[in-house]
N, CA, C and O of each residue as an XYZ file, in Angstrom:
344
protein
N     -15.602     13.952     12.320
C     -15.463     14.940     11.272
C     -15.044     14.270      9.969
O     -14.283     13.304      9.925
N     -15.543     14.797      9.023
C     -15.224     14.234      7.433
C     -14.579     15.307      6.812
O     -15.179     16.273      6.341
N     -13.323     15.148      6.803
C     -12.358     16.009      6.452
C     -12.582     16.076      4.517
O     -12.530     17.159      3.935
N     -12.833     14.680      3.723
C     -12.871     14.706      2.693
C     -11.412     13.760      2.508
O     -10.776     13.834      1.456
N     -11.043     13.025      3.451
C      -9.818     12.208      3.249
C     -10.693     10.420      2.540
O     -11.805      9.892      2.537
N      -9.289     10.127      2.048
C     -10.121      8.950      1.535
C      -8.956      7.844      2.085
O      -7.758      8.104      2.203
N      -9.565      6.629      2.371
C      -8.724      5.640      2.591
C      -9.011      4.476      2.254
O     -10.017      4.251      1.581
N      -8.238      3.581      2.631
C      -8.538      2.262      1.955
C      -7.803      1.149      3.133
O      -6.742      1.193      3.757
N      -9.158     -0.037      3.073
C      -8.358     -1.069      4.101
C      -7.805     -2.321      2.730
O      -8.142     -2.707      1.611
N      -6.774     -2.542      3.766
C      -5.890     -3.881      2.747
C      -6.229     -4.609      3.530
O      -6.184     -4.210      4.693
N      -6.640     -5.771      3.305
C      -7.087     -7.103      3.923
C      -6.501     -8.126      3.366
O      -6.340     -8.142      2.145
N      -6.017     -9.313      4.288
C      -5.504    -10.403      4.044
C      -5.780    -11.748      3.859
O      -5.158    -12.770      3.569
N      -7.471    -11.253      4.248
C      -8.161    -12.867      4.571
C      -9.687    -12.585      3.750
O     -10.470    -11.792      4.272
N      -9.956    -13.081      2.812
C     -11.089    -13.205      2.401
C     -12.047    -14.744      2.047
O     -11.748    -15.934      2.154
N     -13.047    -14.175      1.683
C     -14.466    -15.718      2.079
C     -13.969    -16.611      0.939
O     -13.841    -16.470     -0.278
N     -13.664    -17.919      2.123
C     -13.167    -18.920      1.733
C     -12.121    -19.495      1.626
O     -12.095    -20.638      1.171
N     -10.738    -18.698      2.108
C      -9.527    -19.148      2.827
C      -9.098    -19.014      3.919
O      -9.418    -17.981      4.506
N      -8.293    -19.912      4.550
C      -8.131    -20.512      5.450
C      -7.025    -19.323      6.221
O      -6.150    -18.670      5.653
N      -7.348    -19.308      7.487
C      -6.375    -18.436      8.172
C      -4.847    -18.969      8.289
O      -4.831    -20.073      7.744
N      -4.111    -18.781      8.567
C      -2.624    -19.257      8.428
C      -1.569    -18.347      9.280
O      -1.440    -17.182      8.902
N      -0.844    -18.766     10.341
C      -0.032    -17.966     11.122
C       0.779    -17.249     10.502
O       1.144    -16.151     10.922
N       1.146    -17.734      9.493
C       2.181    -17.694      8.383
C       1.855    -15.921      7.804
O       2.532    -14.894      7.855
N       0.648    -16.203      7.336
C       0.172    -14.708      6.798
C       0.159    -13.413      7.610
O       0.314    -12.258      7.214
N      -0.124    -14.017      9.191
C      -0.026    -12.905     10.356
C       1.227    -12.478     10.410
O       1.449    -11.273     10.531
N       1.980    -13.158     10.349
C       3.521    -12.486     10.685
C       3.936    -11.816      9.596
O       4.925    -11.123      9.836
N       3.473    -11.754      8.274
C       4.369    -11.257      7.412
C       3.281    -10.423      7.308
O       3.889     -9.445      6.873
N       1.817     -9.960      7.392
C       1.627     -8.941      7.831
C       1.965     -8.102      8.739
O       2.076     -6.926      8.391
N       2.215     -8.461     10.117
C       2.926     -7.522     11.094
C       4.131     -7.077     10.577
O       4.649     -6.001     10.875
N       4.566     -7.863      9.832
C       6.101     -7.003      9.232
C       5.569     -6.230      8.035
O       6.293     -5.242      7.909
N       4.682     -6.243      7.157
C       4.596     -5.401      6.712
C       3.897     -3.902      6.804
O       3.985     -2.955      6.023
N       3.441     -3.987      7.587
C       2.487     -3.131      8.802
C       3.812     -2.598      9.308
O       4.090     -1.428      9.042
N       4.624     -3.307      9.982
C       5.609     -2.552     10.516
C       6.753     -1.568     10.151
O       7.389     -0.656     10.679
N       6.655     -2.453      8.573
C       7.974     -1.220      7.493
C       7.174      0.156      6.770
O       7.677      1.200      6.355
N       5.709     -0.290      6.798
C       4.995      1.011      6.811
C       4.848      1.844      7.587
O       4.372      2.905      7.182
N       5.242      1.679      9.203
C       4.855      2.595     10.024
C       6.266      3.331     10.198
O       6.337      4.383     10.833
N       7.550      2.649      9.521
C       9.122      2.874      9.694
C       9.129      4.077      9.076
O       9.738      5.089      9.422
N       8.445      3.921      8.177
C       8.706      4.670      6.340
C       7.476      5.669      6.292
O       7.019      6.199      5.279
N       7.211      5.757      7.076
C       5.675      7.047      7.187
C       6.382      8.195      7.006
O       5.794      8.906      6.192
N       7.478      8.733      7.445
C       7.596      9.869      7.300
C       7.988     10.449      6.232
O       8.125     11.656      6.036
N       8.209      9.392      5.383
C       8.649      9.615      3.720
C       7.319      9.546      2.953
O       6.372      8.759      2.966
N       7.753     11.218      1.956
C       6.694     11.745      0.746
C       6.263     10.588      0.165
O       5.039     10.481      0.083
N       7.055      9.517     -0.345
C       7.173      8.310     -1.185
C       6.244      7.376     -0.689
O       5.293      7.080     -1.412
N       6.376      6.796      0.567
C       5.349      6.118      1.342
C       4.257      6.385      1.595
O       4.054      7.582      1.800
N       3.030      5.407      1.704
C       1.653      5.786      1.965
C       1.542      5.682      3.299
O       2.163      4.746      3.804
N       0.661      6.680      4.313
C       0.509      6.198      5.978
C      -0.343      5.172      5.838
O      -1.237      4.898      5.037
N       0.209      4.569      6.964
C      -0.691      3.683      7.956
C      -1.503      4.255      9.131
O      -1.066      5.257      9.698
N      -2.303      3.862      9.414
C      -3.110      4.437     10.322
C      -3.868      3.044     11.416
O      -4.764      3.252     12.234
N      -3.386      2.021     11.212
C      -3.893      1.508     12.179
C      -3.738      0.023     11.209
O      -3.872     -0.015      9.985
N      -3.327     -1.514     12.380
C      -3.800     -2.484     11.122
C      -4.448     -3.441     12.648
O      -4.782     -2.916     13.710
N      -4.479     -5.054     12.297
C      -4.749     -5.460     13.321
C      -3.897     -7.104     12.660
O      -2.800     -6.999     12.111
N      -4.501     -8.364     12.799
C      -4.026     -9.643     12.416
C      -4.220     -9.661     10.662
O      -3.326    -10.176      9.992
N      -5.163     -9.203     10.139
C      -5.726     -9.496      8.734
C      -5.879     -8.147      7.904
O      -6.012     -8.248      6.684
N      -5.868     -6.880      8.502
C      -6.330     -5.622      7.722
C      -5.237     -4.309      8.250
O      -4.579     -4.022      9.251
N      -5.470     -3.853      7.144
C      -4.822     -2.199      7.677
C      -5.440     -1.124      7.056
O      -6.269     -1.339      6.172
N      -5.096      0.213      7.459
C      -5.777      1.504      6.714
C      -4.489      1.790      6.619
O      -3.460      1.535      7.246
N      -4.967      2.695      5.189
C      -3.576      3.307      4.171
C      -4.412      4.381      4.011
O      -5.609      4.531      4.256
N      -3.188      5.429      3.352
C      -4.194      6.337      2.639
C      -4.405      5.849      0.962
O      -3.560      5.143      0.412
N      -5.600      6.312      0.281
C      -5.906      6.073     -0.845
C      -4.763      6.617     -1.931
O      -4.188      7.705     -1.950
N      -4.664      5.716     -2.638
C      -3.802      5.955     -3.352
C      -4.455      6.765     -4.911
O      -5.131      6.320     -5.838
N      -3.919      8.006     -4.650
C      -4.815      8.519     -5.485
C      -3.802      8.742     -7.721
O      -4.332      8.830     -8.829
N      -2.999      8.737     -7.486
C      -2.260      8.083     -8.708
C      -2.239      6.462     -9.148
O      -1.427      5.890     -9.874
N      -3.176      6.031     -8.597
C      -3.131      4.745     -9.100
C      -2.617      3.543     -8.698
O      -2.038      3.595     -7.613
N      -2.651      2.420     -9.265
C      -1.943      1.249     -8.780
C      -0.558      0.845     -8.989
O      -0.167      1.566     -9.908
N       0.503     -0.012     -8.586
C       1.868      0.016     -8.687
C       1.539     -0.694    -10.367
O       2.121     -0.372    -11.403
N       0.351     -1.806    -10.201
C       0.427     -2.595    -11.474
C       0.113     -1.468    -12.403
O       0.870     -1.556    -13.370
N      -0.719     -0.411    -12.512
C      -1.154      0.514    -14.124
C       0.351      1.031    -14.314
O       0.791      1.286    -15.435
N       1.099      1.167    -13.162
C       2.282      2.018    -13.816
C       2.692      1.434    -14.494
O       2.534      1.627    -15.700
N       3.557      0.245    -13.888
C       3.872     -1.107    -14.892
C       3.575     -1.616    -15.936
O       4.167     -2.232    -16.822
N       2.011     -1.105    -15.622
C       1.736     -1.459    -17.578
C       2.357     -0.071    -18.242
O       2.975     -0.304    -19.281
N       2.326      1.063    -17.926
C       2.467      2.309    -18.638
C       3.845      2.067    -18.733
O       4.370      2.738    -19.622
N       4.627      1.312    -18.098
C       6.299      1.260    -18.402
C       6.658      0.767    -19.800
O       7.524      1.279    -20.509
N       5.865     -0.333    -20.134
C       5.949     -0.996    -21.009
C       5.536     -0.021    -22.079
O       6.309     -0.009    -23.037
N       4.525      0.785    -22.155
C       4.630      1.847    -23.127
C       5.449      2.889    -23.324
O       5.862      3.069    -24.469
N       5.825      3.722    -22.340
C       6.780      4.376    -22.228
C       7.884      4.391    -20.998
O       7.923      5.105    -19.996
N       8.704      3.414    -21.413
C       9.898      3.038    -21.148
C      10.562      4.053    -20.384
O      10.535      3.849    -19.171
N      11.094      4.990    -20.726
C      11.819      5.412    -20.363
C      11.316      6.896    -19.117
O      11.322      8.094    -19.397
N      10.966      6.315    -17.899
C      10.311      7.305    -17.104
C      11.677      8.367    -16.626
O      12.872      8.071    -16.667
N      11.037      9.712    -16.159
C      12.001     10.678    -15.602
C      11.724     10.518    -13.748
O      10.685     10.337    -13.114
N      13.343     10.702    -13.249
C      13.801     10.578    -12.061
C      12.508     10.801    -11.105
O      12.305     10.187    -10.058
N      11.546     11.953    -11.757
C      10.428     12.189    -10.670
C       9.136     11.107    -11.154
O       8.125     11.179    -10.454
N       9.124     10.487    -11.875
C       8.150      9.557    -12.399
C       8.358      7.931    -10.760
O       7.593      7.492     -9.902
N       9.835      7.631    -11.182
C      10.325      6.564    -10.589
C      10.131      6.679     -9.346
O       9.991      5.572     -8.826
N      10.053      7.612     -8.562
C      10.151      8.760     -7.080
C       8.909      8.043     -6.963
O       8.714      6.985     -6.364
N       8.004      8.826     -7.680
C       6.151      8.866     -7.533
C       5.940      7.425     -7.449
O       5.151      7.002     -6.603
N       6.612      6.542     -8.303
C       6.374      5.136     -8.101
C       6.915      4.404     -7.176
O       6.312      3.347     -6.993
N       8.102      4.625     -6.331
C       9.002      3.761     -6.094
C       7.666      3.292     -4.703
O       7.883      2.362     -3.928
């Protein structure tokens, strides 16, 4: 069924670098503080990862970096701005 949900895989390994144990583990930990933190509005779900990839949901406000640039324009965000970003 196509609900009309959108998602997105994060991947860790792309053409032309080298695999590294190093990267697996600190993916499983980060895979893992996402699945901690799912039940928070603030957090995006996880839905599944494996050694190199995961599904999130789409982030539909944007990237952490556009906010960051928008900080720099307007400085001074309100308590529910920082929320939406944190």
């Amino acid at each position: 069924d196509n609900d009309g949900s959108r998602y997105v895989v994060k991947s860790l390994v792309w053409e032309g670098t080298d695999f590294r144990v190093r990267d697996k583990e600190r993916h499983r930990r980060d895979a893992n503080a996402y699945s901690m933190l799912q039940s928070s509005d603030h957090v995006m779900n996880i839905y599944g990862y494996c050694v190199n990839g995961a599904i999130f949901d789409y982030a539909t406000q944007g990237t952490l970096q556009n906010a960051l640039r928008r900080e720099e324009d307007h400085p001074h965000w309100t308590s529910d701005e920082k929320l939406l970003y944190a």
